[in-house]
C-alpha positions in Angstrom: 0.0 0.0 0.0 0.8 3.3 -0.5 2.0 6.5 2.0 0.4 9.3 1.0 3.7 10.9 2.6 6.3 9.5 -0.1 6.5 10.2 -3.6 4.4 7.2 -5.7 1.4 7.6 -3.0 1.3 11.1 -3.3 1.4 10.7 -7.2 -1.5 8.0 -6.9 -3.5 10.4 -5.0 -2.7 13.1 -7.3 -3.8 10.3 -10.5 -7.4 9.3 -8.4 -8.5 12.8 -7.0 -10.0 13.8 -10.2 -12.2 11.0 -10.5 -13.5 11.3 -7.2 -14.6 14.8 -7.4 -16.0 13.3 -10.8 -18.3 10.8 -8.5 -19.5 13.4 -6.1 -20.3 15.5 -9.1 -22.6 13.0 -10.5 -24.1 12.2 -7.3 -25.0 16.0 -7.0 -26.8 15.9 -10.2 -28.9 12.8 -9.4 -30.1 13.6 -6.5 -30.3 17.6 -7.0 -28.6 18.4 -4.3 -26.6 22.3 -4.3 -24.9 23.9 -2.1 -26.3 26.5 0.3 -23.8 28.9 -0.9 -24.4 29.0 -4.1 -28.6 29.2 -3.5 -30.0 32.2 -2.7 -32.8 30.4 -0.8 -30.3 30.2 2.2 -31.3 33.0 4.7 -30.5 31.4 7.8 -32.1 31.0 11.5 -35.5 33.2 11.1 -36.0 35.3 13.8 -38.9 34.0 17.0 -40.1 37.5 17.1 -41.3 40.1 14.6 -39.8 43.8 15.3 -43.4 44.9 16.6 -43.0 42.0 19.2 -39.5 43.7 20.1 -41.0 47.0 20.5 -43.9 45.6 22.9 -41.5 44.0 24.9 -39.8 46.9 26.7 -42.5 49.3 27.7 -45.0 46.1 28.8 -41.6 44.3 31.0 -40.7 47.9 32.5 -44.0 49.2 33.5 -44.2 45.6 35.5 -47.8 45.4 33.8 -46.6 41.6 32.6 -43.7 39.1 34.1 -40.6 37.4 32.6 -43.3 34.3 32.7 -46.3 35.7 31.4 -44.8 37.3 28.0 -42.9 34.2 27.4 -46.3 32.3 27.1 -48.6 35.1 25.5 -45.8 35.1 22.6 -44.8 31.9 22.4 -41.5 31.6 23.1 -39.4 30.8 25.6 -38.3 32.8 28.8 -35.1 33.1 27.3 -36.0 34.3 24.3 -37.6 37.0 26.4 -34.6 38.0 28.2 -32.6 38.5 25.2 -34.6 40.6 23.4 -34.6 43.0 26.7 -31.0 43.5 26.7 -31.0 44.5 23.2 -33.7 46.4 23.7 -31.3 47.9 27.3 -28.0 47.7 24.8 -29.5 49.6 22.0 -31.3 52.4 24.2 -27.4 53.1 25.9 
């Protein structure tokens, strides 16, 4: 068998690599599989709450009228979720 570390394994390599990128090419065009990067259907993680949520959040957490608790249920999301959006909202007003 062949080192990829010494001169005839390295040129075997060198020989094969081509036809393996050849394989994966034609397995991409069965299946119709392409790459994120090149689609412009990627957009990422979507955002769990719209920019009118965001503004709610503040003025409705600050004026105590709702808890931590209570806003994660009424907008679905989780109490986490919650808590981040309030320090943007702190980070952005400073």
């Amino acid at each position: 068998m062949y080192a990829p570390t010494d001169p005839m394994g390295k040129c075997i390599f060198h020989i094969l690599a081509p036809f393996a990128g050849f394989e994966v090419d034609l397995l991409r065009m069965r299946i119709g599989w392409r790459s994120p990067w090149r689609t412009a259907s990627s957009k990422g993680k979507q955002p769990k709450l719209t920019a009118r949520e965001h503004a709610y959040l503040p003025g409705t957490h600050n004026g105590a009228e709702r808890s931590i608790a209570e806003l994660a249920e009424l907008l679905y999301v989780s109490r986490v979720t919650i808590y981040r959006a309030l320090d943007r909202a702190r980070a952005g007003m400073a």
